[in-house]
N, C-alpha and C positions, 0 to 999 in steps of 0.2 A: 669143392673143386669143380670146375667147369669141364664137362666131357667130353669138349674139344680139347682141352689139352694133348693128349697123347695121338692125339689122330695127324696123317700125314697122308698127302692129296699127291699123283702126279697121273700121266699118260705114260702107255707106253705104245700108243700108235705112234708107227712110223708113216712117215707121210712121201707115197709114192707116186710116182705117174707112169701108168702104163702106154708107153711112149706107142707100140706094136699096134694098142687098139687106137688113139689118137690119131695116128698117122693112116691107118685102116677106113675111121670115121672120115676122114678130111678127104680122101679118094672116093669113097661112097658119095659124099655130097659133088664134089665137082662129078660126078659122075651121071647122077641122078638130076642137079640141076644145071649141067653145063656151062658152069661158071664157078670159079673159087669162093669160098667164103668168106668172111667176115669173121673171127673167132673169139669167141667172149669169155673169159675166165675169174674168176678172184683175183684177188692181189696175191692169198698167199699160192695158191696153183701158179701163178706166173711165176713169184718168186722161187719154186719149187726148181722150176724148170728151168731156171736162170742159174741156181745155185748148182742143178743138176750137171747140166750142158755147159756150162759159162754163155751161149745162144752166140758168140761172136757171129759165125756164120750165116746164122738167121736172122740176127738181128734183133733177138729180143734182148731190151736192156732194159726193163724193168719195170715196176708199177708207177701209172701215171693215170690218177684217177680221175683225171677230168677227158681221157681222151686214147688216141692211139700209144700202145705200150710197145710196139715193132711190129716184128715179123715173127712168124714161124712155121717154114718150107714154104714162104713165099706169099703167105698168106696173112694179111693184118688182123694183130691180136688187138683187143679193146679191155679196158677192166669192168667190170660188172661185178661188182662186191655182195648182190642179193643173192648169186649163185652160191656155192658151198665148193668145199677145198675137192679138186678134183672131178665138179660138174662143167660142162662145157657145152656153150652154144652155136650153134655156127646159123647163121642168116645170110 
C-alpha cells in the first residue's frame, strides 16, 4: 500500500491585507519623496484587494499582467508577480 494514501494536504492561511499599514506606507513615500508612487503588487494581493473592497472607488479592477491594473487612493497599481502575496513595492 502506498503511504500517501491516507494523507490529506490543505492551508489554513487566510490571506489578509493590512489595509492601515498600506495606506500608512503610501503617505510615508509621498512624503519622503514628494511625489505619489507607482505601486507594485502580485496578481493574487491585487486580487485580494479587489475581492476585499470591490476597489469601485479606486479603481482597481483587477490583474492585468502586462501592464497598469488601476488605481489605489489615487495612486497607479502595476502587477509584478516576482513579488509574494502581500509584498509591495512602491517606485
Amino acid at each position: 500500500m502506498d503511504g500517501r494514501a491516507n494523507r490529506s494536504t490543505f492551508f489554513v492561511v487566510q490571506h489578509k491585507i493590512d489595509y492601515m499599514e498600506l495606506g500608512k506606507q503610501i503617505d510615508n513615500y509621498y512624503y519622503e519623496h514628494n511625489n505619489s508612487p507607482y505601486i507594485f503588487m502580485n496578481g493574487d494581493t491585487i486580487d485580494c484587494i479587489v475581492k476585499d473592497t470591490g476597489m469601485s472607488p479606486n479603481r482597481l479592477h483587477g490583474v492585468n499582467t502586462k501592464g497598469l491594473c488601476g488605481c489605489f487612493q489615487g495612486n497607479k497599481v502595476f502587477c509584478d508577480n516576482t513579488l509574494s502575496f502581500g509584498e509591495v513595492e512602491m517606485r
